[in-house]
C-alpha positions as MATLAB code, in Angstrom:
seq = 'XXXXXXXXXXXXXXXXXXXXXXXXXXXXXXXXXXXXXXXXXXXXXXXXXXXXXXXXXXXXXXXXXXXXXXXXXXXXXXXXXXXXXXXXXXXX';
ca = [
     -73.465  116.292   24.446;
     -71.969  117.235   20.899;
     -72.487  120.814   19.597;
     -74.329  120.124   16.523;
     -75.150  123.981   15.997;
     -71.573  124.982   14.380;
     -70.443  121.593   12.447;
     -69.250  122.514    8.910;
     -68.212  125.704   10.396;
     -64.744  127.617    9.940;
     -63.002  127.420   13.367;
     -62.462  131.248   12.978;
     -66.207  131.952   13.221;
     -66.799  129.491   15.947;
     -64.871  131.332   17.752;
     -66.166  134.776   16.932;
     -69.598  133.760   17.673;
     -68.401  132.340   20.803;
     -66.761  135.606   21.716;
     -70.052  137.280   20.520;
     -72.083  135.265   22.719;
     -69.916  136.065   25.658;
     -69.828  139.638   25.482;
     -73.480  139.910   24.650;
     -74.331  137.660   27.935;
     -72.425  141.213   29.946;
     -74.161  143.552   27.730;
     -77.329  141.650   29.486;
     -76.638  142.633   32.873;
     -73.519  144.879   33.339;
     -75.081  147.924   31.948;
     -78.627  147.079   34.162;
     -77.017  146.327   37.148;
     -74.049  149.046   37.242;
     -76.433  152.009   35.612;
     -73.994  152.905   32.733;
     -75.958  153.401   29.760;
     -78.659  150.706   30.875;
     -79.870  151.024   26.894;
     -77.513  148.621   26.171;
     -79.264  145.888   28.524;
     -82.313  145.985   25.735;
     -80.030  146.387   22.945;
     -77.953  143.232   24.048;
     -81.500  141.389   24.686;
     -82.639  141.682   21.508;
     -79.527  140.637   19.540;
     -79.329  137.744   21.518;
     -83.102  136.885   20.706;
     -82.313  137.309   17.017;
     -79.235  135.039   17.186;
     -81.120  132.540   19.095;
     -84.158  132.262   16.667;
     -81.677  132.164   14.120;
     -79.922  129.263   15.569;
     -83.478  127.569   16.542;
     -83.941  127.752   12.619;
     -80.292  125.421   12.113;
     -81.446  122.805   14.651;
     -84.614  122.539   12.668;
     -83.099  122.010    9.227;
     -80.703  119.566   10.862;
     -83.946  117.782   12.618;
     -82.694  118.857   16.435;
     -85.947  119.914   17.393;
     -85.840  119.361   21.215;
     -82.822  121.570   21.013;
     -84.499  123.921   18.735;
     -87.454  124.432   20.831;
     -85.117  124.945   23.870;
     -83.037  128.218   21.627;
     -86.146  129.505   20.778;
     -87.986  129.328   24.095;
     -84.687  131.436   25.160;
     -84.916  133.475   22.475;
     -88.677  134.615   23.394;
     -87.396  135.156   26.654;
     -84.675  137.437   25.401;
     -87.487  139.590   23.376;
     -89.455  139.746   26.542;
     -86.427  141.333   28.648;
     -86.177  143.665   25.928;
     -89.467  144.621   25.912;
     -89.755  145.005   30.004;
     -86.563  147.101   29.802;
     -86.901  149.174   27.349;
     -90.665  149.919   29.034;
     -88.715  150.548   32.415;
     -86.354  153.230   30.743;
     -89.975  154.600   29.365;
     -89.164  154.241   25.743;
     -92.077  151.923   24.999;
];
């Protein structure tokens, strides 16, 4: 399968959202599982949701909707983590 999501794309931010991506996927569950500063676990959740809504909104101007539905699914799943812990931590 071809990554559609980045064609036209300098190589330079490829790569930065690559890295991006990466280190947000640890700021998911190092901080959670470890217990050093387990804010960042929500923090991390909802960036990711925002870049994957974003991204669901490229696949749809490009007409990739089964891949669009699939980002944004994740997405809502990312807001939902954020929600559940940021209500464990007792801040919502």
């Amino acid at each position: 399968m071809k990554q559609t999501g980045v064609e036209g794309l300098p190589q330079l931010l490829i790569r930065f959202i690559g890295i991006s991506q990466l280190l947000g996927a640890a700021g998911l569950i190092l901080p959670w599982l470890l217990n050093v500063l387990p804010i960042l676990t929500p923090i991390a959740a909802f960036a990711f949701a925002i870049d994957t809504t974003m991204a669901s909104g490229i696949h749809i101007q490009r007409k990739e909707y089964k891949t669009a539905t699939i980002t944004l699914f994740t997405g809502l799943l990312a807001f939902f983590v954020a929600g559940g812990r940021l209500h464990l931590l007792n801040i919502l």
